[in-house]
N, C-alpha and C positions, 0 to 999 in steps of 0.2 A: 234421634237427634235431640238434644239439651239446650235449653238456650237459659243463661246465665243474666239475671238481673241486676245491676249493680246501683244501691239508691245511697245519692249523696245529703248528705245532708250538707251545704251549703251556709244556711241561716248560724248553723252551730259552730262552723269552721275558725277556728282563731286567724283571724285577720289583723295585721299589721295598718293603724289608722295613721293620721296626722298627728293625735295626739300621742301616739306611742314615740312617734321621731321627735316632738315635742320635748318629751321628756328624758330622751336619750341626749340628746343637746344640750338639756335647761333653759328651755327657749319656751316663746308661746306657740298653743296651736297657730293664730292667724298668721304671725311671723312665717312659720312651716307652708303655708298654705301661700302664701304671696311667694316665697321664692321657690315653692313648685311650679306657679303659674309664670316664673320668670318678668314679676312684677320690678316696676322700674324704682323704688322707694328702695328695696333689697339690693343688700351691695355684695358684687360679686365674691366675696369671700364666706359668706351666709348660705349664697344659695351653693357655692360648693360643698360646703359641710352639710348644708341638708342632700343635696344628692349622693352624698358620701354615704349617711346616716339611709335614706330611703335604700340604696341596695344593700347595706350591710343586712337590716331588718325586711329585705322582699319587700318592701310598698308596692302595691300596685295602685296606681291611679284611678279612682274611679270614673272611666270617663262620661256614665250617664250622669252622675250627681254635677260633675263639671260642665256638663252641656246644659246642663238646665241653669244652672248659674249667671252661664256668659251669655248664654240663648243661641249655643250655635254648637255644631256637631265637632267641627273643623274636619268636614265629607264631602268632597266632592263626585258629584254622580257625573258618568259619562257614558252617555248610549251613541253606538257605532250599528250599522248593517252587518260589518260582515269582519269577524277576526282572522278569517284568512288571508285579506288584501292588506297590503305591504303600506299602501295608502295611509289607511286608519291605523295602523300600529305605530308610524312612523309619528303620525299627529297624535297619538296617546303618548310618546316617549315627550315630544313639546309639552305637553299638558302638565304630565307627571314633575318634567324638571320645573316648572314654576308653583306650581302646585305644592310640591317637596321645598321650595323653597321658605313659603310661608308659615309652612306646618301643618300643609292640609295631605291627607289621606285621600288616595281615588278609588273608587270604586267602578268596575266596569260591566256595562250589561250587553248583549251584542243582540240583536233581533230577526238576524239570519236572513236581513232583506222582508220581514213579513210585517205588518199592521198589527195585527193580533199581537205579538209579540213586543212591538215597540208599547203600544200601550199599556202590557202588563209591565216592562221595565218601567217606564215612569211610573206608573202605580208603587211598583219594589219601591224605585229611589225617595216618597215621596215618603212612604210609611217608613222609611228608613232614617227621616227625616234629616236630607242631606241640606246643606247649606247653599247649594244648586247646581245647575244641571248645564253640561254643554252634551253637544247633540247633534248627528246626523241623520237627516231623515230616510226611509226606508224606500224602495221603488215602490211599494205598493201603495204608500201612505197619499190617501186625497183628505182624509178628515183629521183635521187639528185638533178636536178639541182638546183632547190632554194635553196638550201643549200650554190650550189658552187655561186649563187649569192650573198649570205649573205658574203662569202669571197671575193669576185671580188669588192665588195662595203669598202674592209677594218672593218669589224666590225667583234670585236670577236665573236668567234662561238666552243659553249663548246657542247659534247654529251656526256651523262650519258646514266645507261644502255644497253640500244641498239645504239651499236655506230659503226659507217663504218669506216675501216682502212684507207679506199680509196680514202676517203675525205681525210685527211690529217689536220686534226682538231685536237685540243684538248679533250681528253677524259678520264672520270672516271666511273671506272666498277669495279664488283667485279670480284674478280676469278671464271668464272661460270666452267670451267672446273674440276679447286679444288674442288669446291662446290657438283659436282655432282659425283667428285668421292668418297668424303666423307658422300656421304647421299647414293649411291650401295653397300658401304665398312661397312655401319650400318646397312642395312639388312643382307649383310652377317655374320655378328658379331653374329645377332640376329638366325642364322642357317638356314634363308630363300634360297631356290637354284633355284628358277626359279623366277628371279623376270623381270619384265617387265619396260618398259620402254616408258610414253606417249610423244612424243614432238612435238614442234611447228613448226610455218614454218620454213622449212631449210633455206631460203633467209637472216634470221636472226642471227647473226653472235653471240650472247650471246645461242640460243639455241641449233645451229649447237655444240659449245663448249661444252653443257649441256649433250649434243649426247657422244663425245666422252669421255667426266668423266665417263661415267655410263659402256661404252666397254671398257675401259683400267680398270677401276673397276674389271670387272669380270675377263678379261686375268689376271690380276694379282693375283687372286684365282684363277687359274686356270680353270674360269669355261666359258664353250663353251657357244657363244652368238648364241642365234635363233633369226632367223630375224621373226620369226612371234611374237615374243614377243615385236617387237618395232613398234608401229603406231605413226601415226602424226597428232593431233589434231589442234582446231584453237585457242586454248588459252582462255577456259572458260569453264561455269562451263557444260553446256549443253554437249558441246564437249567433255568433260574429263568423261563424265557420257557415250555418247557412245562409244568412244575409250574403257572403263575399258567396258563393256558389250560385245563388239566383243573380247577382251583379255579373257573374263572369261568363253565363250561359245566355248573354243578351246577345242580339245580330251585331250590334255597335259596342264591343264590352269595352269596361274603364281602362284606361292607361297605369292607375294609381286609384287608392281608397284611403281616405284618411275615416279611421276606426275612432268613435266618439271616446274610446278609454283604451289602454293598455291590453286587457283579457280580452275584448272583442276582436280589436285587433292581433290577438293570439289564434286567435277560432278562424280570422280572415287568411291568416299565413299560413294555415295549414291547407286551405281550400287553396291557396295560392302555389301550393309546393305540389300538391296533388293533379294538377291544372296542365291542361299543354304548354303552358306557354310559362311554366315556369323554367324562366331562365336569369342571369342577372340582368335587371336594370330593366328588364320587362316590363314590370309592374310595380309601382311604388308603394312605399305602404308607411303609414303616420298612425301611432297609438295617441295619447294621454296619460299623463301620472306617472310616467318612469318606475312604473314597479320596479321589486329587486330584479326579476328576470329579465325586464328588458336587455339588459346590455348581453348577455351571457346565451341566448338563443342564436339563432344561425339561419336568416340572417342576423345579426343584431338591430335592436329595433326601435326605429328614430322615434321622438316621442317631446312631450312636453312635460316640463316638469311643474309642479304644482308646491315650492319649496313647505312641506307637509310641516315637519316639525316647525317653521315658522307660525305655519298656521297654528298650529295647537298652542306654543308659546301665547303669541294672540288674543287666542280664545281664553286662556286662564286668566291673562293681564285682565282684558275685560271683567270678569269673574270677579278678579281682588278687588278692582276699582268698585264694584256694583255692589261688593258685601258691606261697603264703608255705609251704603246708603239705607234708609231705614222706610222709603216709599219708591222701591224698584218700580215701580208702574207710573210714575210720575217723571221719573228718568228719562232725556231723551235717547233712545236706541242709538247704537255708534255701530258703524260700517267698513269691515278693514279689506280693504282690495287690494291682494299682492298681485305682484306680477309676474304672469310666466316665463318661465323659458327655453327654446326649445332645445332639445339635445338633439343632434343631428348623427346618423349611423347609419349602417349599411345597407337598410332595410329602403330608404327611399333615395341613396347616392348615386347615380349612374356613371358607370364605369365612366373614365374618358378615353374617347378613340386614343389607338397607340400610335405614335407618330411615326410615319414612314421613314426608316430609314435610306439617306442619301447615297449612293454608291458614286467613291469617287472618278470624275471622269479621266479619261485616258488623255493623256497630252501627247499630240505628235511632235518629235523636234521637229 
């Protein structure tokens, strides 16, 4: 086998500068150079002729000598858990439309749910030197301090979803404790009284929340919470299939589970189809997050929605306003709390009794 080296010489390459558009126009370089950067002094029939002029002659932009100039990349970094959930894609498409509005570039790093992994993306975005970072923390993640790096460096640092108080950052979240006391308070509507409750790691301050919607749920119906009705999964689908399997093999088993997220409650529904007592209206069952699939499974699967792409939106707004500022650590941190809401499906509806039909009576003359 051969293997073929091919060396560029780069340095020697004829490149197409500002001065050569300069002089294709009869104009100054700095002229060229203000209505490349779409400077406000440049009257829009200048900067058309120069963009006319840059494609005829290939210009490409240099955009490190340009970053070092303005002091900014115009890159934004975004670290996510997990690119398979519908969730985070949904708030990367929010991020990207404001983001693209500005003129900024995203970049994405994903950390597959690990520690390890988040840390070296912020590392990436950091020596990438983006202009800053919005961010969802990872289940594993207990130690910030990259994080409090990414502030100690001056760069804004937005957290969506799962977001730490403590850090003292900017954050946009939905109300998960509303959220979950409106998805206990719709089993109970639905007449369900034992309903269960799977959650994630406590460490995590959106699920801890999710915890307490579901108990102030039921005190406020008066109904006594069993602690053997709450487990604590690891936030998938596998997990939420044995969490709802040890829940339904109890002497007292639940009437209903409301599932901390979408995928666990997917792992619960299958334990629940597997089950004897899978029949309709049997057993209720409540996700979070409205993934794509919810509606589309069988049953279809009631849920809370988390309006994602708001949030991302959000998250960038934040972003623009913080780039304006030149002592982000001095900023006070801003707090966007949406609100949920629930979509209601098949998954926790109970049939209604069919109403008897009347047979007309017999009239004697």
């Amino acid at each position: 086998m051969r293997f073929y080296i091919y060396v560029i010489d780069y340095v020697n390459m004829s490149r197409t500068t500002i001065h050569d558009i300069a002089k294709e126009l009869n104009t100054t370089a700095a002229t060229v150079s203000r209505a490349l950067n779409d400077h406000p002094s440049i009257s829009a029939a200048t900067k058309q002729s120069v963009r006319e002029a840059a494609q005829k002659l290939n210009y490409q932009q240099n955009r490190v000598a340009s970053s070092l100039r303005l002091g900014r990349t115009n890159v934004l970094g975004v670290v996510i858990p997990s690119a398979d959930i519908s969730f985070f894609g949904s708030v990367i498409h929010g991020i990207e439309k404001v983001a693209k509005a500005h003129g900024y570039n995203v970049i994405l790093f994903q950390t597959n749910e690990q520690y390890e992994d988040e840390v070296q993306g912020i590392k990436t975005l950091l020596q990438s030197n983006v202009d800053g970072i919005i961010a969802s923390i990872s289940k594993e993640t207990t130690n910030y301090d990259h994080f409090r790096e990414v502030k100690d460096r001056n760069i804004p640092l937005i957290l969506f979803d799962r977001a730490i108080d403590s850090l003292g950052v900017s954050t946009v979240v939905i109300d998960d404790y509303k959220g979950a006391f409106m998805a206990t308070e719709h089993l109970i509507s639905q007449d369900y009284t034992r309903i269960a409750h799977i959650s994630g790691p406590p460490h995590i301050q959106i699920f801890h929340d999710r915890l307490r919607g579901y108990v102030d749920a039921l005190a406020a119906h008066h109904i006594k919470v069993d602690e053997d009705l709450i487990t604590y999964g690891k936030v998938s689908i596998d997990s939420g299939r044995s969490c709802a399997e040890q829940l339904l093999q109890l002497p007292n088993r639940p009437d209903a589970i409301f599932a901390v997220e979408d995928f666990t409650a997917l792992g619960a529904l299958q334990a629940i189809k597997e089950s004897p007592w899978h029949r309709p209206g049997e057993i209720g069952l409540v996700g979070f997050a409205n993934e794509a699939f919810s509606a589309y499974i069988t049953p279809s699967l009631t849920t809370i929605d988390q309006q994602t792409a708001h949030m991302g939106e959000e998250a960038a707004k934040i972003f623009m306003e913080l780039r304006q500022n030149t002592t982000v650590t001095e900023t006070a941190p801003q707090k966007v709390v949406l609100e949920p809401l629930l979509i209601a499906r098949q998954s926790s509806t109970r049939p209604k009794p069919k109403k008897k039909s009347l047979k007309a009576s017999t009239i004697v003359p």
